[in-house]
Backbone bond lengths (Angstrom), bond angles and torsions (degrees), N, CA, C in turn:
res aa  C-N    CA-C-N  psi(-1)  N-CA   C-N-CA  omega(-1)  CA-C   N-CA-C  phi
1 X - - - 1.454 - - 1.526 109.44 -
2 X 1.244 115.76 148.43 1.185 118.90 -179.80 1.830 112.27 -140.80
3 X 1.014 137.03 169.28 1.118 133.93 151.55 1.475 130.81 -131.43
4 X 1.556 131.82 173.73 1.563 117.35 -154.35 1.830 79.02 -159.38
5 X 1.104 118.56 131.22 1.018 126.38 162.60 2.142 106.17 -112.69
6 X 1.322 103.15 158.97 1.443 112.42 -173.79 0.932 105.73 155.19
7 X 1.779 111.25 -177.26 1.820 121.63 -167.94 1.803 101.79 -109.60
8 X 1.676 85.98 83.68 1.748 93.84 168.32 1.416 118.56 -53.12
9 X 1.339 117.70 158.46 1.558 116.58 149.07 1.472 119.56 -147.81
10 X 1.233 120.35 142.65 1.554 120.01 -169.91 1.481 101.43 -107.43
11 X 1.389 90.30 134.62 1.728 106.23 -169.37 1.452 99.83 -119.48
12 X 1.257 116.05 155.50 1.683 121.97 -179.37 1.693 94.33 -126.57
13 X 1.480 106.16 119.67 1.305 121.23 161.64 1.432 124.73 -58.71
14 X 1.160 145.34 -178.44 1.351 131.40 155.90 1.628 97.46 -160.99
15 X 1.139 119.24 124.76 1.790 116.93 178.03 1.251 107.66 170.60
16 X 1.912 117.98 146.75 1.331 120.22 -166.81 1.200 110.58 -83.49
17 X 1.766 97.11 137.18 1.760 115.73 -174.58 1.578 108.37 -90.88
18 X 0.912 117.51 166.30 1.312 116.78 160.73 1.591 106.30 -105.49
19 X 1.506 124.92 119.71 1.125 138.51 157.38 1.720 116.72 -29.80
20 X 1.638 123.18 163.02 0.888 147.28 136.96 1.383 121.83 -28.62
21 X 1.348 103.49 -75.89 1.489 109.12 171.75 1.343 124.47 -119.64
22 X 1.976 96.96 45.78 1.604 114.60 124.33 1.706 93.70 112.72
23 X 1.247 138.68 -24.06 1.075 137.87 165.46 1.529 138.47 -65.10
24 X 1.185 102.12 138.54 2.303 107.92 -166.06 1.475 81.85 -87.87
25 X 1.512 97.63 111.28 1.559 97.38 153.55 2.075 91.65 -130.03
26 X 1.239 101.17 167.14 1.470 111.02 175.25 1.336 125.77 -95.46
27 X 1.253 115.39 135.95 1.468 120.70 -160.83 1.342 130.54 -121.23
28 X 1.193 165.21 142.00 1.388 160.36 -159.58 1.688 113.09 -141.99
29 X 1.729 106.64 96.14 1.352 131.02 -153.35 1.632 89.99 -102.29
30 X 1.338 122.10 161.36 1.871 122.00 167.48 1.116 78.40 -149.31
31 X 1.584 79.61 145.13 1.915 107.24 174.85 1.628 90.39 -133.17
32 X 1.458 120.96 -160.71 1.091 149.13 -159.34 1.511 110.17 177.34
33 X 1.528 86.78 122.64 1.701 92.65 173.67 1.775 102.14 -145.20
34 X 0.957 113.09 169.80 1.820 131.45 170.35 1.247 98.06 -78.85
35 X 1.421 100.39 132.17 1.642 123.75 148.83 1.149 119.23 -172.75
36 X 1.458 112.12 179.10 1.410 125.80 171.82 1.385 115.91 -80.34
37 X 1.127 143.48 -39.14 1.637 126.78 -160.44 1.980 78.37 -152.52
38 X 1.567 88.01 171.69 1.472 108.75 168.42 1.041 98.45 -43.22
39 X 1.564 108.27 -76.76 1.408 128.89 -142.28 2.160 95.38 -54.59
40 X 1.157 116.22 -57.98 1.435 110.71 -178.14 1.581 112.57 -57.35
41 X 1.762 133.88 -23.26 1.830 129.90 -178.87 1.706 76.86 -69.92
42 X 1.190 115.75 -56.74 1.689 120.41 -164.12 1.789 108.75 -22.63
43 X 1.357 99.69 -56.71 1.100 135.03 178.78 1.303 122.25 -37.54
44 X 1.338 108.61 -102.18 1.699 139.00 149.43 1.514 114.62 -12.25
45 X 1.685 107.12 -50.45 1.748 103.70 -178.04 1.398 107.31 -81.49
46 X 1.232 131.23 -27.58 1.366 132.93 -172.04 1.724 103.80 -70.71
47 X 1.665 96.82 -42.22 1.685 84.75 -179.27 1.804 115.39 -80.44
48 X 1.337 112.17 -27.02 1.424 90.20 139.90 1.351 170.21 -90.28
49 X 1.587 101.12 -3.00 1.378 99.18 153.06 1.674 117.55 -98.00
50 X 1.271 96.45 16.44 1.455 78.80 143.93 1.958 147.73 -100.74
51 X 1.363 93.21 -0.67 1.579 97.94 175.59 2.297 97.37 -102.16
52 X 1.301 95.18 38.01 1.544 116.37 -179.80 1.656 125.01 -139.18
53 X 0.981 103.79 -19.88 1.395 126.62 175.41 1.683 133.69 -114.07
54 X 1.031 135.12 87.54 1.277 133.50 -176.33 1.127 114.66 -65.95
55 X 1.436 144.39 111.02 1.740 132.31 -177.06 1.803 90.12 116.85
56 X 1.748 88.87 179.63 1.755 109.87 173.62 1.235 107.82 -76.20
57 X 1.502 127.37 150.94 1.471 139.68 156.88 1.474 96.31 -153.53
58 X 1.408 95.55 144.79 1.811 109.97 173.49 1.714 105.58 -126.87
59 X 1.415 86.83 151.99 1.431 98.60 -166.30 1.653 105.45 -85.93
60 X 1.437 121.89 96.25 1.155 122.90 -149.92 2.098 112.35 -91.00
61 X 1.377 93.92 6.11 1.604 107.83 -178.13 0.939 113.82 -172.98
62 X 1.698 131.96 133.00 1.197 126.28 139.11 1.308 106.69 -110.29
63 X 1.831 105.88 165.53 1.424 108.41 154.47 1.649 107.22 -145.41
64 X 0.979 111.35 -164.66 1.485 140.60 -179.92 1.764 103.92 -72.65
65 X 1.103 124.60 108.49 1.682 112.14 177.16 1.667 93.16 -60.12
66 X 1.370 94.36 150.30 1.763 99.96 162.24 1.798 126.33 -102.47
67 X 2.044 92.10 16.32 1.441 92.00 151.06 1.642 115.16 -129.93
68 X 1.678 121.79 -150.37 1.563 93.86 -161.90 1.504 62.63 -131.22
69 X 1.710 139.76 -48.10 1.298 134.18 -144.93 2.128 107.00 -117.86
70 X 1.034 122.82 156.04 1.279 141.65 -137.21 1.367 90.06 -148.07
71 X 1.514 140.48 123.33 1.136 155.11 131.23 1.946 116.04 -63.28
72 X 1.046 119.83 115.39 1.228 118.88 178.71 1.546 113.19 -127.33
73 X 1.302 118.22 141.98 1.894 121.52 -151.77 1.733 89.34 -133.10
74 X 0.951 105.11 164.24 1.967 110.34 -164.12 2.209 82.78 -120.03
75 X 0.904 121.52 38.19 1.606 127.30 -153.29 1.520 64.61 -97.85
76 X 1.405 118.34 136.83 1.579 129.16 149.57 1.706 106.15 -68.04
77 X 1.422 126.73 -45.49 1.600 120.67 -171.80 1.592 100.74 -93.81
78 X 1.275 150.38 33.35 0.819 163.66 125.29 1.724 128.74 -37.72
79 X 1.053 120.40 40.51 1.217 128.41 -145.15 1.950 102.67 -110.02
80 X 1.330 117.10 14.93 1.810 102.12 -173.99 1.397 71.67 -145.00
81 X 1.525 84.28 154.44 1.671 121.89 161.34 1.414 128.84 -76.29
82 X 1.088 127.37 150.90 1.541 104.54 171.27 1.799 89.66 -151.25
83 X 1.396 109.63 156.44 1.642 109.47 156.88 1.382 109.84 -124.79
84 X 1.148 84.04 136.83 1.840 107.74 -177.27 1.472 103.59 -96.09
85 X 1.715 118.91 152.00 0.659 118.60 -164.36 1.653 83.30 -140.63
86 X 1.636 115.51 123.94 1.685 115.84 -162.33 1.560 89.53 -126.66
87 X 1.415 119.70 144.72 1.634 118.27 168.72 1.686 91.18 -121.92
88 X 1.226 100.53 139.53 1.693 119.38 -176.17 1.295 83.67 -114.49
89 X 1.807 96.61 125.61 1.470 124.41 173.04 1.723 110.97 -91.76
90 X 1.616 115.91 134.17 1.433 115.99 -171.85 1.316 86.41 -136.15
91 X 1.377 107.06 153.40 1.948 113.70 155.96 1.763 97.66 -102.29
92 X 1.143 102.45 129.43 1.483 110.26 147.54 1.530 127.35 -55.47
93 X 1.132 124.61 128.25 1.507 119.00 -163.29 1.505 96.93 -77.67
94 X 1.365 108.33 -59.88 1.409 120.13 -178.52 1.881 116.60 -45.24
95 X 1.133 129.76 -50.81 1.374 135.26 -175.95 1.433 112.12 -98.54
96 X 1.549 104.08 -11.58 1.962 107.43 -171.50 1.264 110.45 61.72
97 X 1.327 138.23 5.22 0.929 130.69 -158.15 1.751 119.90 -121.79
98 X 1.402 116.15 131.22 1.984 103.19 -151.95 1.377 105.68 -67.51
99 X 1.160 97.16 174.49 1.773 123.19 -172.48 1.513 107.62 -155.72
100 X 0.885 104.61 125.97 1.592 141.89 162.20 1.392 122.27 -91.80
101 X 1.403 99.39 125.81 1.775 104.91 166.68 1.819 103.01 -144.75
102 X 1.030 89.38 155.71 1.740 105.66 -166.43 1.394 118.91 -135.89
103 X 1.502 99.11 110.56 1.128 129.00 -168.51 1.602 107.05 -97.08
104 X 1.409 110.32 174.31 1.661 112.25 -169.46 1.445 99.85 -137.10
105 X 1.337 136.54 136.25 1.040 161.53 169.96 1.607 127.34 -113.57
106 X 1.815 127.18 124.04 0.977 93.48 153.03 1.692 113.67 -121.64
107 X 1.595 109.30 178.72 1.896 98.03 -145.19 1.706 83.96 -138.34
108 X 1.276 121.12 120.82 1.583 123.90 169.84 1.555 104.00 -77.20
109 X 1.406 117.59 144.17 1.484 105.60 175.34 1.946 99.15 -174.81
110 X 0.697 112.73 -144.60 1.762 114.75 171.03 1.206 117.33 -160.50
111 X 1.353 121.97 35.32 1.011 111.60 173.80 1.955 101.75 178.15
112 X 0.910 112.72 140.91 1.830 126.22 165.48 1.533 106.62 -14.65
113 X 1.805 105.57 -56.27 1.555 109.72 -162.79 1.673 103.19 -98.29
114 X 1.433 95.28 -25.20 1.779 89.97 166.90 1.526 114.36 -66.12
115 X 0.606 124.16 -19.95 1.549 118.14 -167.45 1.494 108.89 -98.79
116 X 1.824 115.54 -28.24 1.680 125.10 147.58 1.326 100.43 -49.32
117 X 1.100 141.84 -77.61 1.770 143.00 -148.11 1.552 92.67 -69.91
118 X 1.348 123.02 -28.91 1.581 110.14 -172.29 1.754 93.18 -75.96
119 X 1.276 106.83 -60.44 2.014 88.43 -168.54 1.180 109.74 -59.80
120 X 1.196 132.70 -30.25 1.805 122.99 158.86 1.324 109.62 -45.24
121 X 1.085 104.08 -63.81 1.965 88.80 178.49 1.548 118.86 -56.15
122 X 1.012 124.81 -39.09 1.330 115.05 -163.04 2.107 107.64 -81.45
123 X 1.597 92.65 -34.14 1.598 102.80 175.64 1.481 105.57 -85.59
124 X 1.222 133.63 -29.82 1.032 117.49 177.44 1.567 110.68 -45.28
125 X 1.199 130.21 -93.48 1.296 133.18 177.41 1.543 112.48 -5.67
126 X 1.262 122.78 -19.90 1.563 125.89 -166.62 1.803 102.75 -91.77
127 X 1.312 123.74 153.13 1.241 91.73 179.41 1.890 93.23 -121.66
128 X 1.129 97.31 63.66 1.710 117.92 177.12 1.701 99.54 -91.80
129 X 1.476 126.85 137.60 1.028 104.07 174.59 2.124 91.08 -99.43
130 X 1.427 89.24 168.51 1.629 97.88 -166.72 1.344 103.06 -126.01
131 X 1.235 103.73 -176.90 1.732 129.05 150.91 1.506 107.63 -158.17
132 X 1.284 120.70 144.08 1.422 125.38 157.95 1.236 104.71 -95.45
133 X 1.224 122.29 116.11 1.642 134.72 158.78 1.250 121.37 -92.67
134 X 1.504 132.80 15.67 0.993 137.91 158.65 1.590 120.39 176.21
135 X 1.565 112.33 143.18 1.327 93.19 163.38 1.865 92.19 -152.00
136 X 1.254 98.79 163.09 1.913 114.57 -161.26 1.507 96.98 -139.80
137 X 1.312 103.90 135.11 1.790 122.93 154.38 1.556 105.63 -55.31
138 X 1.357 119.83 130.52 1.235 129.28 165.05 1.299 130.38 -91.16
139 X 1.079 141.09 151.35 1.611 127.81 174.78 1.823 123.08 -77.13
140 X 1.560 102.18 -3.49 1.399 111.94 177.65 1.085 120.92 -59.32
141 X 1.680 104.41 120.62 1.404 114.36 175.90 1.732 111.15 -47.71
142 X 1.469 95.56 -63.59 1.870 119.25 -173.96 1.635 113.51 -153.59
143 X 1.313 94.22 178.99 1.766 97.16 -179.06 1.488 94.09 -155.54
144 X 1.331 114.94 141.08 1.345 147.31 -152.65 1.682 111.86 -146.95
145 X 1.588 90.16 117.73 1.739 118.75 -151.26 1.143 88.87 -115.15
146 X 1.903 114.01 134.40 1.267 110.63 141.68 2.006 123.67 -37.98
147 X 1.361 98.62 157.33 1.415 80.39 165.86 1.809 109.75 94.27
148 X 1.105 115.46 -21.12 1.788 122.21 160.36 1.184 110.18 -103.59
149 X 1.135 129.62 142.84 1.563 150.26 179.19 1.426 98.23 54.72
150 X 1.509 117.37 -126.57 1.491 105.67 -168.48 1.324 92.86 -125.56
151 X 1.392 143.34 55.78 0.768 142.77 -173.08 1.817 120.08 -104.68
152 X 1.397 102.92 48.88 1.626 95.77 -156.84 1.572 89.96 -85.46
153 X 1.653 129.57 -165.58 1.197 150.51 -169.42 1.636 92.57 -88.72
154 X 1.110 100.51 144.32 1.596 105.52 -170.66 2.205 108.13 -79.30
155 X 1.421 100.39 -19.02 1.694 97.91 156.84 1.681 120.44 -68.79
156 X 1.043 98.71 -10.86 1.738 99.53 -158.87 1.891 97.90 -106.79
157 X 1.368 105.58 -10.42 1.810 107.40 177.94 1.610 101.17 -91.72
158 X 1.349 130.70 173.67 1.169 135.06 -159.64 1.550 114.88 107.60
């Protein structure tokens, strides 16, 4: 397990698939990748789905991820997304009294309980005490990190 913190953004593809049993109907895929501004996820996802896509697709949305950090697992059946939703327990010194704040995560894994045993692994090591108050299947195809293939930030090549 590893983790990657940065300024995700989830983009929604839109372009005709070819069916199962053989029919172009049109489809609306989200990925997630790292970047700096719209305009650069804009960027970045188009040039990779394009050595993935045969034909037109337009990038019909971005937004803002609504987390900052990404759990990623080297699990070959690891194949769905999920976001976790973790509240970090504090005492107030002043009132003694706990506090909660809630943070957002998302966690690669394959399964409901894989993706429990993955934020245990990765929080375990932390000595934060926690709770997960939630975690959900995502519709994300994939997510795409600086830092694989040669894909670094064009300040950082040279």
């Amino acid at each position: 397990m590893r983790s990657r913190t940065a300024t995700w953004f989830e983009c929604k593809i839109r372009y005709e698939k070819v069916t199962e049993d053989g029919l172009q109907r049109k489809v609306n895929e989200n990925y997630v990748v790292d970047a700096l501004s719209f305009s650069e996820a804009e960027t970045r996802v188009t040039e990779e789905m394009s050595s993935y896509i045969s034909g037109e697709f337009e990038v019909a949305d971005i937004k803002k991820a609504a987390y900052k950090e990404v759990f990623f697992t080297d699990d070959n059946i690891a194949d769905k997304w999920y976001k976790a939703k973790l509240q970090f327990i504090t005492i107030d010194e002043k009132t003694e009294k706990e506090k909660r704040s809630t943070v957002n995560y998302l966690v690669q894994a394959g399964s409901m309980n894989g993706a429990m045993k993955n934020i245990d692994e990765v929080m375990g090591g932390t000595m934060i005490d926690y709770v997960v108050s939630s975690v959900a299947e995502t519709t994300l195809m994939d997510v795409y990190e600086y830092g694989k293939k040669n894909d670094k930030p064009e300040y950082e090549q040279q």
